[in-house]
C-alpha positions, 0 to 999 in steps of 0.5 A: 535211295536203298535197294534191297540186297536181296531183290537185287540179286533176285533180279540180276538171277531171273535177268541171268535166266532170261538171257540164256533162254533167249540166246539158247532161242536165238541160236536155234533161230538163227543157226546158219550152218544147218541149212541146205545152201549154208556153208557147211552142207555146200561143203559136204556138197563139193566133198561128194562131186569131187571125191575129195572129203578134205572139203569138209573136214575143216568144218568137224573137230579133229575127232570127228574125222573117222565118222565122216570118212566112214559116212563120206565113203558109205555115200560114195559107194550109194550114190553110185545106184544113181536115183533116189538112193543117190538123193537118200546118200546124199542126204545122209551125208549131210545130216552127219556132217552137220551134226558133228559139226553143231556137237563141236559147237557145243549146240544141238542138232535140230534137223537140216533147215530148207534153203532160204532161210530167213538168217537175218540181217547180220549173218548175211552181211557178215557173209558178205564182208567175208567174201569182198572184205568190206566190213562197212554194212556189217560195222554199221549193223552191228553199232546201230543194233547195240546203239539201240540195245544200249538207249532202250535200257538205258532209257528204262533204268532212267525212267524209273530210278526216281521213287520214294524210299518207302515204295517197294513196288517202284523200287522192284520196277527200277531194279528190274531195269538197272540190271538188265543195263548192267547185263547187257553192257557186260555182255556187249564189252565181253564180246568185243573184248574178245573174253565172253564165255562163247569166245573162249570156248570156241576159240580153237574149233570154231575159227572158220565158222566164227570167220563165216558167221560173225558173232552172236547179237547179245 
């Protein structure tokens, strides 16, 4: 069976496309420390109540720090007008530090989201594990989802990879479902290794918000 070299690579470039745009989704969609009961504004939060802006600068790049403590000490001296100026500071406060935080990311600052935020399963339960050290609700989610991940394409590449020589159209369809396969496996053993392109990036900035959050579902 012969596949055209050139509608691999075609298919392995719109797969590629495919798979930014929806982890770029994936991340607007469930971003966990954008909202306003996330860890990272519950942080400026207890910054704010105690007086103390360290509570807040483990989530900011060390270069970031002179524009919180400018924002941090601005808030302070607003909130003491109490009312609404105390609420407008407060929020004020917020959106810098969140902001700094998801440039540090390397991701865009869309807004402060509203409590009750629908993170999810996988978000929540990796929360869950951080605070009582049980990791067997989150492992279970993250197998099944790759387990499922795993047997869908799988299943797709085995359903169409028998077809005539001559028929291009049937060709197309497996190629379209064995480069899929062939992504997502890469992606998944990346992750779990430790080497995809995320990690490595992250690895120095992004040690807390990893350790909070989990990894993203490829």
């Amino acid at each position: 069976m012969m596949i055209d070299r050139q509608t691999l690579r075609r298919a392995a470039t719109m797969t590629g496309l495919a798979l930014v745009l929806s982890a770029v989704v994936a991340t607007d969609a469930r971003a966990h420390c954008d909202t306003m009961d996330g860890p990272v504004v519950l942080a400026a939060q207890k910054a704010l109540e105690s007086g103390a802006a360290s509570h807040v600068m483990i989530w900011v790049r060390p270069q970031d720090e002179p524009a919180i403590r400018h924002a941090f000490d601005h808030a302070l001296n607003v909130r003491k007008l109490g009312g609404e100026a105390r609420q407008l500071a407060d929020l004020y406060f917020f959106e810098t530090v969140v902001r700094l935080h998801r440039e540090g990311e390397g991701e865009p600052y869309t807004g402060l989201k509203p409590a009750g935020t629908d993170h999810g399963p996988v978000i929540p339960a990796a929360d869950r594990a951080v605070a009582t050290g049980d990791v067997a609700a989150l492992e279970t989610l993250l197998l099944h989802a790759v387990r499922d991940g795993l047997r869908e394409r799988l299943d797709r590449a085995l359903a169409t990879k028998t077809f005539a020589p001559g028929d291009v159209a049937a060709g197309r369809a497996y190629v379209a479902a064995y480069v899929p396969l062939l992504h997502y496996v890469e992606q998944v053993h990346a992750l779990a290794a430790g080497t995809a392109h995320g990690a490595a990036a992250g690895a120095t900035h992004d040690a807390p918000h990893g350790a909070a959050h989990g990894a993203k579902h490829p």
